[in-house]
Backbone bond lengths (Angstrom), bond angles and torsions (degrees), N, CA, C in turn:
res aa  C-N    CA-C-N  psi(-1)  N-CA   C-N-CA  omega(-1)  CA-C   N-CA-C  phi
1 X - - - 1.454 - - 1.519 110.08 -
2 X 1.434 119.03 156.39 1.354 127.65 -171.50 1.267 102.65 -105.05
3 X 1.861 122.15 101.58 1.482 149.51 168.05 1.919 123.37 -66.28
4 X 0.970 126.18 98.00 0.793 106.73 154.64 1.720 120.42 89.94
5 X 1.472 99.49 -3.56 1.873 115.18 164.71 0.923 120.74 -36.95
6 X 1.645 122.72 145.63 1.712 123.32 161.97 1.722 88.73 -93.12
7 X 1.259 140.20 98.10 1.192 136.71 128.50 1.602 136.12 -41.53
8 X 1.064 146.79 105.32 1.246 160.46 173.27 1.926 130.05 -76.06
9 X 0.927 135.73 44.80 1.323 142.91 -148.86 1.716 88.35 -73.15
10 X 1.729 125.18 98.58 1.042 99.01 152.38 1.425 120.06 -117.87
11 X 1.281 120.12 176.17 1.636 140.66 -148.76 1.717 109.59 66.65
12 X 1.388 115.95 46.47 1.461 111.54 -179.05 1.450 112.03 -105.36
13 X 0.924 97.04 74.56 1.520 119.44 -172.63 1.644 109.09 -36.93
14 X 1.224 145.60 -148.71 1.802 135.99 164.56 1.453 103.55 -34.78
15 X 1.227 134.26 36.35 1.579 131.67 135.55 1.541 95.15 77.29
16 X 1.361 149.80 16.34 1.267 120.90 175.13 1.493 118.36 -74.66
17 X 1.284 122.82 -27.46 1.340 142.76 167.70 1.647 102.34 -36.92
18 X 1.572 85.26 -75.19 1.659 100.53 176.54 1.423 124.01 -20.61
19 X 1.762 101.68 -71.63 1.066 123.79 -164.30 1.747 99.30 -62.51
20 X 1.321 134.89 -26.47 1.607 135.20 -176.52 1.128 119.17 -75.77
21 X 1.496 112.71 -24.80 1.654 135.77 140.79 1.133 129.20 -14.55
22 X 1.775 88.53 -76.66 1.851 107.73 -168.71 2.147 87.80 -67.54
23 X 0.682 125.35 -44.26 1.507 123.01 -172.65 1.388 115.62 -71.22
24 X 1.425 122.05 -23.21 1.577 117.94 155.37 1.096 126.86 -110.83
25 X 1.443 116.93 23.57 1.920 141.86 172.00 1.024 106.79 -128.08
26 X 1.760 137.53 36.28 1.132 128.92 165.12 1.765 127.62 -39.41
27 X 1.569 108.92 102.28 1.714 89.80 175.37 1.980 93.40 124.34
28 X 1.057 92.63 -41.55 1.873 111.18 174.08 1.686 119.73 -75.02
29 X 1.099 109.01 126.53 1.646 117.12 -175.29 1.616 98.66 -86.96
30 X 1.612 105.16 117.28 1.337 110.79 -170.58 1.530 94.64 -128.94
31 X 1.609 121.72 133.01 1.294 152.71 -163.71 1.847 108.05 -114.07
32 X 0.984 155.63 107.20 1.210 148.28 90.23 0.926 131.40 20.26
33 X 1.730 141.51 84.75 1.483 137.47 170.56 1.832 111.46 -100.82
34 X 0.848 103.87 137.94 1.743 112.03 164.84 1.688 98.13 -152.59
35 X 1.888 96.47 163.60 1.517 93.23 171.21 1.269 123.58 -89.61
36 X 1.859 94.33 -8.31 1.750 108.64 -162.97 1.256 77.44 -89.05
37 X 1.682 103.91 138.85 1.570 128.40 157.39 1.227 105.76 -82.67
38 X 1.847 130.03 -33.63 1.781 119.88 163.99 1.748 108.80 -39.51
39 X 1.012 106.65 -69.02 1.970 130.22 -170.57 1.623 89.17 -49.91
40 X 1.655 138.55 -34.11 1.242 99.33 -162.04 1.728 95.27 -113.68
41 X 1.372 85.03 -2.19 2.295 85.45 169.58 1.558 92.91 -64.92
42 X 1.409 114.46 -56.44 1.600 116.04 -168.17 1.507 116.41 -56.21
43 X 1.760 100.00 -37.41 1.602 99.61 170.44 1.549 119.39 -52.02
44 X 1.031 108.41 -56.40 1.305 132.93 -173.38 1.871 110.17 -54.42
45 X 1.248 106.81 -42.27 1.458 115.63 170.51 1.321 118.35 -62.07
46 X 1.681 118.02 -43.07 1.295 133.77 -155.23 1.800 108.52 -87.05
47 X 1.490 87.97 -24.88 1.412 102.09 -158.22 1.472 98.99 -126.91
48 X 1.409 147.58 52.83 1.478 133.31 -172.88 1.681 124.53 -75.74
49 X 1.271 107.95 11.97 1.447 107.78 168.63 1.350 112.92 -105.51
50 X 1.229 106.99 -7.02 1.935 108.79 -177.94 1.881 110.34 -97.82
51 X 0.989 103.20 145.39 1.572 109.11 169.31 1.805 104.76 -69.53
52 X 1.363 107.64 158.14 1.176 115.92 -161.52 1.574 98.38 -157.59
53 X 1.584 134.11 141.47 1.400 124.04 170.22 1.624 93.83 -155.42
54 X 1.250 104.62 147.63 1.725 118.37 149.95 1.705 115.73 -68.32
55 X 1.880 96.47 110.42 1.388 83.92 -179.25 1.676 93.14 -148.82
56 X 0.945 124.90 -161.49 1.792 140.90 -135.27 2.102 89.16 -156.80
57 X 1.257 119.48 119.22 1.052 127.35 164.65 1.168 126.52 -86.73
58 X 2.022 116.58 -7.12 1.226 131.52 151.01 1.665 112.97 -77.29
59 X 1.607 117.96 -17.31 1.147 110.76 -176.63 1.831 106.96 -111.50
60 X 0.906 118.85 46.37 1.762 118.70 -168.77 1.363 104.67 -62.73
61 X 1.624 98.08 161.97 1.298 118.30 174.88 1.140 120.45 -128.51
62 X 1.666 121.43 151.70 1.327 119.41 -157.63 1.684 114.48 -56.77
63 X 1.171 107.24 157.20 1.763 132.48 179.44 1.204 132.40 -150.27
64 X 0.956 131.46 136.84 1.689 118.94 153.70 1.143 118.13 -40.97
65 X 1.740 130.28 -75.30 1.104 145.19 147.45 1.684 134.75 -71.47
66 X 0.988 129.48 132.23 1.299 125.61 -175.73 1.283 118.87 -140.00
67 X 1.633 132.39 89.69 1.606 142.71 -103.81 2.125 78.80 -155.18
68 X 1.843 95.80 110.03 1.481 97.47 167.18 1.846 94.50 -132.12
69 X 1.131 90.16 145.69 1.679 104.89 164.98 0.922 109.76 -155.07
70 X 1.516 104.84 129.78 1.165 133.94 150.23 1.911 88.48 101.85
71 X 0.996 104.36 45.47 1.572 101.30 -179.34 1.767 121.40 -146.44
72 X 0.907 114.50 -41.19 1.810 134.99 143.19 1.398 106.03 -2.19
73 X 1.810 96.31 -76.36 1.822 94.17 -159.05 1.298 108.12 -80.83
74 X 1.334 116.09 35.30 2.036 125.91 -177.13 1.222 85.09 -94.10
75 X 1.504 114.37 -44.27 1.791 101.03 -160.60 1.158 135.67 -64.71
76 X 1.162 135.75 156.70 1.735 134.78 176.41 1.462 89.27 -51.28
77 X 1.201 125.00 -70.94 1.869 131.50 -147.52 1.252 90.71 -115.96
78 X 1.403 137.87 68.75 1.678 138.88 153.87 1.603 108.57 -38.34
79 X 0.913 129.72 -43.26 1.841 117.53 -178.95 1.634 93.18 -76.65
80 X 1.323 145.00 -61.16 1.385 131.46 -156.19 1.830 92.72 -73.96
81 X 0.886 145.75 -62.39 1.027 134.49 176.71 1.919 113.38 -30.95
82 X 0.868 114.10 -59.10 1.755 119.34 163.23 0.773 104.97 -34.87
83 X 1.912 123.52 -72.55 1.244 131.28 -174.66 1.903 124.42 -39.42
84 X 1.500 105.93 -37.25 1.453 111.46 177.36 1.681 107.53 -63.07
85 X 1.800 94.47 -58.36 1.271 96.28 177.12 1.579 139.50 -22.40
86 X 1.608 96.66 -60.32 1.473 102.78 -174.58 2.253 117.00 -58.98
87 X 1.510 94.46 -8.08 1.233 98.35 179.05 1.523 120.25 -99.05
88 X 1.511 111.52 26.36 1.511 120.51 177.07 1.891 100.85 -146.88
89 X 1.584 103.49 28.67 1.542 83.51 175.50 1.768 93.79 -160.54
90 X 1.485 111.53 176.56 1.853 111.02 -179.48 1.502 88.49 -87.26
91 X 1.718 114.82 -56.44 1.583 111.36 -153.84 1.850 88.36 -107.89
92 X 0.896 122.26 173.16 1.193 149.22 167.12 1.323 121.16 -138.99
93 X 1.758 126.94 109.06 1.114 139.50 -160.72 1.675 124.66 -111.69
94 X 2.102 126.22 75.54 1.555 92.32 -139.90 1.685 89.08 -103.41
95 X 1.320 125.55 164.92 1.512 125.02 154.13 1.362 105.60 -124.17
96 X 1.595 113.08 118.68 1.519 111.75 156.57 1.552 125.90 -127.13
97 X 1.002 133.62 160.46 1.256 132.08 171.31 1.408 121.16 -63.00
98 X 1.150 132.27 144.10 1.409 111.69 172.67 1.799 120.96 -91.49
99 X 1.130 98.62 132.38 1.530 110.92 -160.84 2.195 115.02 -113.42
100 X 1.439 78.36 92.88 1.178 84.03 179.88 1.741 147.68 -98.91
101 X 1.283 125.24 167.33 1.260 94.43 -159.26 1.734 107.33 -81.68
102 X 1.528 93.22 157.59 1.877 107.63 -174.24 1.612 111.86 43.41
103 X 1.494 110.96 52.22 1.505 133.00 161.49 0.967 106.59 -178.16
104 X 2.057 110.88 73.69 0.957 129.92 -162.38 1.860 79.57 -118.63
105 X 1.326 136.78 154.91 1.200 127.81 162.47 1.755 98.39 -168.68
106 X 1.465 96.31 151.81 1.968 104.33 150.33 1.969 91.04 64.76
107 X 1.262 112.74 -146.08 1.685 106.30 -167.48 1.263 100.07 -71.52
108 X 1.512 136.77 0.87 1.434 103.93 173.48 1.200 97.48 -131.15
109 X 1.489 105.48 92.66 1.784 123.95 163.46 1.232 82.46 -116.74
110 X 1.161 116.68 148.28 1.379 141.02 155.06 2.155 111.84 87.17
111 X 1.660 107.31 4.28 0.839 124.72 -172.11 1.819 106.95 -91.62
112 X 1.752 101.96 147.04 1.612 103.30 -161.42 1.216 100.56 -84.81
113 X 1.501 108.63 132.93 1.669 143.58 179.33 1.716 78.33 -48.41
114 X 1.884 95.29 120.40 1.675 98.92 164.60 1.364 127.84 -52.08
115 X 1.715 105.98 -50.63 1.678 90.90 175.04 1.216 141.50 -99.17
116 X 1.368 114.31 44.80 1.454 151.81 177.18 1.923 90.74 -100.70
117 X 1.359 120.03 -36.88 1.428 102.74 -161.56 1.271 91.93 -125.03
118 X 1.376 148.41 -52.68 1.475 147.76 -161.74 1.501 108.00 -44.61
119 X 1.788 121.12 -52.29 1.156 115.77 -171.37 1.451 117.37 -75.44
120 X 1.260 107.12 12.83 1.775 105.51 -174.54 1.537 106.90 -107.16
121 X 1.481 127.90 3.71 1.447 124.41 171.96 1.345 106.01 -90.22
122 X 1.365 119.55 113.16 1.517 160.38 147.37 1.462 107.12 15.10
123 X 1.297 99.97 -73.38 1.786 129.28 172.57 1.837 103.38 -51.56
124 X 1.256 106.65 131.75 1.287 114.95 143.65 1.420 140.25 -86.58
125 X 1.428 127.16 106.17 1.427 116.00 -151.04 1.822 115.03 -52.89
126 X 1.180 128.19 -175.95 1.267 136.00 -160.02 1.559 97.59 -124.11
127 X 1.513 106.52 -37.63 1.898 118.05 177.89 1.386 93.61 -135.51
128 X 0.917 96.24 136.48 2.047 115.79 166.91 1.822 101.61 -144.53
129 X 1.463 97.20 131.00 1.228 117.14 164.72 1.391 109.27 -165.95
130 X 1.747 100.14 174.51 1.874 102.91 162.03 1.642 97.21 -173.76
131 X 1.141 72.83 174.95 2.215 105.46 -152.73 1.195 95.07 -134.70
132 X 1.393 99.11 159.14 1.466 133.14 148.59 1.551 127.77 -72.72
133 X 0.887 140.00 131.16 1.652 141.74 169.62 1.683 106.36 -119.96
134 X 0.902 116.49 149.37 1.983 127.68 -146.18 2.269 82.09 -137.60
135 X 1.415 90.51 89.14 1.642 101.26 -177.30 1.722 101.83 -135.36
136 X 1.800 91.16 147.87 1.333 108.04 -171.25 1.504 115.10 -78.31
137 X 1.592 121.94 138.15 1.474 115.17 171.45 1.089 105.81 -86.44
138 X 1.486 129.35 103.45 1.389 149.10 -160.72 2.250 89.92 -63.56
139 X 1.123 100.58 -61.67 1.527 118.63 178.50 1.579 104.80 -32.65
140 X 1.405 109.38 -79.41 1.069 128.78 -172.04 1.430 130.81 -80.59
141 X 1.551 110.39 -25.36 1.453 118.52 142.95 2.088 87.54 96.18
142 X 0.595 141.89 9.58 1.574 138.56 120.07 1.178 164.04 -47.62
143 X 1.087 165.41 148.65 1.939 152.75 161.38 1.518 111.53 -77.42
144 X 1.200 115.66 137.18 1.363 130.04 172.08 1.592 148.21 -133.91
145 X 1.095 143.36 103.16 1.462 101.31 -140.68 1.558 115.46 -101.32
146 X 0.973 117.92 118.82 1.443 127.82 -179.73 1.457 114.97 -66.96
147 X 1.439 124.90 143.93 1.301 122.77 163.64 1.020 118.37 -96.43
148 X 1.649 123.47 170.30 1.481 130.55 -132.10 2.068 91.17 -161.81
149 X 0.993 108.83 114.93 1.582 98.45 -176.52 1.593 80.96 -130.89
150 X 1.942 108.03 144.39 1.317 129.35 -154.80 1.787 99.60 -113.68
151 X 1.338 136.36 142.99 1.655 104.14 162.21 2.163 65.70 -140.33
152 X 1.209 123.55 163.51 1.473 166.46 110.41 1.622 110.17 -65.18
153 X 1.344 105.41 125.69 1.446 94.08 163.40 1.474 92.27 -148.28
154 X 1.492 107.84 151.22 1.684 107.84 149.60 1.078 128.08 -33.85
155 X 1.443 135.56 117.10 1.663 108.23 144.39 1.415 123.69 -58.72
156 X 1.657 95.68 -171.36 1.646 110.20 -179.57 1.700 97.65 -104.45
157 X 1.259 138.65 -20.07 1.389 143.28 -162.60 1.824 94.69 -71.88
158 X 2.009 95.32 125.99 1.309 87.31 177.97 1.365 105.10 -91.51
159 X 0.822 118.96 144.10 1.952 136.85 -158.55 1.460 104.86 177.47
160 X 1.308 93.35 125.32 1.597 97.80 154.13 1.588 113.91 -42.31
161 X 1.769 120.29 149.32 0.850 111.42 164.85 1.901 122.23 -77.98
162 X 1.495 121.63 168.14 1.496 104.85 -173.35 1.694 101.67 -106.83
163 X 0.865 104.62 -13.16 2.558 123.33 177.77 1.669 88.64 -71.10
Protein backbone atom coordinates (compact mmCIF):
# COMPACT_ATOMS: atom_id res chain seq x y z
CA UNK A 1 0.00 0.00 0.00
CA UNK A 2 0.98 3.64 -0.73
CA UNK A 3 1.96 5.41 2.97
CA UNK A 4 2.25 8.61 3.46
CA UNK A 5 2.65 10.32 -0.37
CA UNK A 6 2.66 13.97 -1.36
CA UNK A 7 0.14 13.37 -4.22
CA UNK A 8 -0.48 16.33 -6.53
CA UNK A 9 -3.81 16.12 -8.64
CA UNK A 10 -3.39 18.87 -11.12
CA UNK A 11 -6.24 20.22 -13.46
CA UNK A 12 -8.78 19.19 -10.61
CA UNK A 13 -11.08 21.47 -11.34
CA UNK A 14 -14.25 21.49 -8.23
CA UNK A 15 -12.06 18.68 -6.71
CA UNK A 16 -14.18 15.58 -7.47
CA UNK A 17 -11.16 13.84 -8.91
CA UNK A 18 -9.40 14.96 -5.85
CA UNK A 19 -11.74 13.97 -3.48
CA UNK A 20 -11.66 9.95 -5.23
CA UNK A 21 -8.04 10.26 -4.35
CA UNK A 22 -8.26 10.96 -0.73
CA UNK A 23 -10.60 7.64 -0.77
CA UNK A 24 -8.14 5.47 -2.76
CA UNK A 25 -4.90 7.13 -0.96
CA UNK A 26 -5.95 6.43 2.40
CA UNK A 27 -2.97 7.62 4.79
CA UNK A 28 -1.47 9.88 1.65
CA UNK A 29 -1.46 13.77 1.68
CA UNK A 30 -3.35 14.63 -1.45
CA UNK A 31 -3.32 18.42 -2.82
CA UNK A 32 -5.66 19.85 -5.50
CA UNK A 33 -4.14 22.07 -8.30
CA UNK A 34 -6.21 24.16 -10.84
CA UNK A 35 -5.33 27.58 -12.37
CA UNK A 36 -8.94 28.76 -11.85
CA UNK A 37 -9.09 30.32 -8.38
CA UNK A 38 -13.32 30.14 -9.15
CA UNK A 39 -12.85 25.97 -9.50
CA UNK A 40 -10.64 25.91 -6.39
CA UNK A 41 -12.96 28.46 -4.11
CA UNK A 42 -15.69 25.84 -5.28
CA UNK A 43 -13.22 23.02 -4.60
CA UNK A 44 -12.56 24.13 -1.44
CA UNK A 45 -16.35 24.72 -0.58
CA UNK A 46 -17.44 21.35 -1.95
CA UNK A 47 -14.74 19.54 -0.47
CA UNK A 48 -13.49 21.19 3.08
CA UNK A 49 -11.40 18.40 4.34
CA UNK A 50 -9.08 18.26 1.28
CA UNK A 51 -6.22 20.69 0.53
CA UNK A 52 -6.82 22.75 -2.44
CA UNK A 53 -4.29 25.54 -4.17
CA UNK A 54 -4.16 27.82 -7.31
CA UNK A 55 -1.57 26.36 -9.39
CA UNK A 56 -0.17 26.15 -13.16
CA UNK A 57 0.48 22.47 -14.45
CA UNK A 58 3.25 24.18 -16.53
CA UNK A 59 4.47 25.45 -13.18
CA UNK A 60 4.35 22.14 -10.77
CA UNK A 61 5.60 21.43 -7.60
CA UNK A 62 7.47 18.72 -6.17
CA UNK A 63 5.66 15.18 -5.27
CA UNK A 64 5.99 11.74 -4.98
CA UNK A 65 3.20 11.31 -7.35
CA UNK A 66 1.92 13.80 -9.72
CA UNK A 67 -1.55 12.36 -11.27
CA UNK A 68 -3.43 14.83 -14.12
CA UNK A 69 -6.49 13.76 -16.07
CA UNK A 70 -8.08 14.95 -18.39
CA UNK A 71 -5.78 18.01 -18.57
CA UNK A 72 -2.56 17.25 -20.83
CA UNK A 73 -4.35 17.38 -24.16
CA UNK A 74 -5.42 21.30 -23.18
CA UNK A 75 -1.88 22.12 -23.75
CA UNK A 76 -0.23 23.81 -26.73
CA UNK A 77 2.92 21.18 -26.35
CA UNK A 78 1.23 18.07 -24.35
CA UNK A 79 4.58 15.91 -24.65
CA UNK A 80 6.97 18.93 -23.35
CA UNK A 81 4.67 19.69 -20.71
CA UNK A 82 4.96 15.77 -19.55
CA UNK A 83 8.42 16.11 -20.22
CA UNK A 84 8.82 18.97 -17.35
CA UNK A 85 6.61 17.03 -15.30
CA UNK A 86 8.52 13.92 -14.85
CA UNK A 87 11.30 16.26 -13.34
CA UNK A 88 9.26 17.33 -10.16
CA UNK A 89 7.82 13.90 -9.17
CA UNK A 90 8.97 9.74 -8.42
CA UNK A 91 5.72 8.39 -10.38
CA UNK A 92 3.98 10.28 -12.93
CA UNK A 93 0.27 9.44 -13.35
CA UNK A 94 -1.40 10.81 -16.92
CA UNK A 95 -5.24 10.23 -18.11
CA UNK A 96 -6.26 11.58 -21.45
CA UNK A 97 -8.84 11.07 -23.86
CA UNK A 98 -7.92 10.15 -27.12
CA UNK A 99 -8.20 13.02 -29.47
CA UNK A 100 -8.51 12.51 -32.85
CA UNK A 101 -8.22 14.14 -36.00
CA UNK A 102 -11.75 15.75 -37.44
CA UNK A 103 -13.65 14.27 -34.22
CA UNK A 104 -12.78 17.05 -32.41
CA UNK A 105 -16.14 18.07 -30.37
CA UNK A 106 -17.60 19.70 -26.86
CA UNK A 107 -14.21 20.65 -24.52
CA UNK A 108 -11.92 19.21 -26.86
CA UNK A 109 -12.15 21.43 -29.96
CA UNK A 110 -9.15 22.90 -30.49
CA UNK A 111 -7.33 20.16 -28.41
CA UNK A 112 -3.87 18.31 -29.76
CA UNK A 113 -4.59 15.19 -31.94
CA UNK A 114 -3.08 12.46 -29.35
CA UNK A 115 -0.86 10.88 -31.78
CA UNK A 116 0.70 13.91 -33.01
CA UNK A 117 1.90 14.34 -29.21
CA UNK A 118 1.89 10.96 -27.11
CA UNK A 119 4.69 9.38 -29.22
CA UNK A 120 7.09 12.24 -28.65
CA UNK A 121 7.58 11.75 -24.67
CA UNK A 122 11.16 10.52 -24.17
CA UNK A 123 10.19 8.07 -21.32
CA UNK A 124 8.71 4.82 -21.99
CA UNK A 125 5.75 4.31 -19.77
CA UNK A 126 6.04 1.60 -16.92
CA UNK A 127 1.84 0.98 -17.22
CA UNK A 128 -0.08 1.72 -20.35
CA UNK A 129 -3.66 1.08 -20.67
CA UNK A 130 -7.24 2.58 -21.48
CA UNK A 131 -10.98 2.29 -20.78
CA UNK A 132 -14.11 3.36 -21.43
CA UNK A 133 -16.03 5.85 -19.09
CA UNK A 134 -20.10 5.76 -19.63
CA UNK A 135 -20.64 9.97 -19.32
CA UNK A 136 -23.59 12.20 -19.81
CA UNK A 137 -23.93 14.71 -22.88
CA UNK A 138 -24.93 17.46 -20.61
CA UNK A 139 -25.76 19.45 -24.23
CA UNK A 140 -27.51 16.85 -25.76
CA UNK A 141 -28.97 15.13 -22.83
CA UNK A 142 -27.70 11.44 -23.54
CA UNK A 143 -24.84 8.70 -22.41
CA UNK A 144 -21.77 8.22 -24.31
CA UNK A 145 -18.78 6.49 -23.85
CA UNK A 146 -15.66 8.31 -23.90
CA UNK A 147 -12.20 6.91 -23.97
CA UNK A 148 -9.69 7.14 -21.32
CA UNK A 149 -5.92 6.23 -22.29
CA UNK A 150 -3.63 5.54 -18.95
CA UNK A 151 0.46 6.09 -19.15
CA UNK A 152 2.50 5.64 -15.39
CA UNK A 153 5.79 6.78 -15.91
CA UNK A 154 8.90 7.14 -13.76
CA UNK A 155 9.92 10.34 -12.68
CA UNK A 156 13.33 11.97 -12.84
CA UNK A 157 13.20 13.18 -8.90
CA UNK A 158 15.87 11.30 -7.00
CA UNK A 159 13.79 10.05 -4.04
CA UNK A 160 13.28 7.00 -2.71
CA UNK A 161 10.39 5.42 -4.13
CA UNK A 162 7.07 5.56 -1.56
CA UNK A 163 5.08 1.79 -3.41
Amino acid sequence: TLKNALIRDYGCAEGDGTAMLTIHFPGCHIVGHDWSEAAIANATKRWPTIAFEVGDIRQPKVADIIWASHVIEHMQDPAAVVENLLKYCIFLVIIVPPIYPNVQHGNHIGATITEDWLPNISMLPRYATQYNTCRWHVEEGFPFLEGNIVRVYKGLLNANPVL
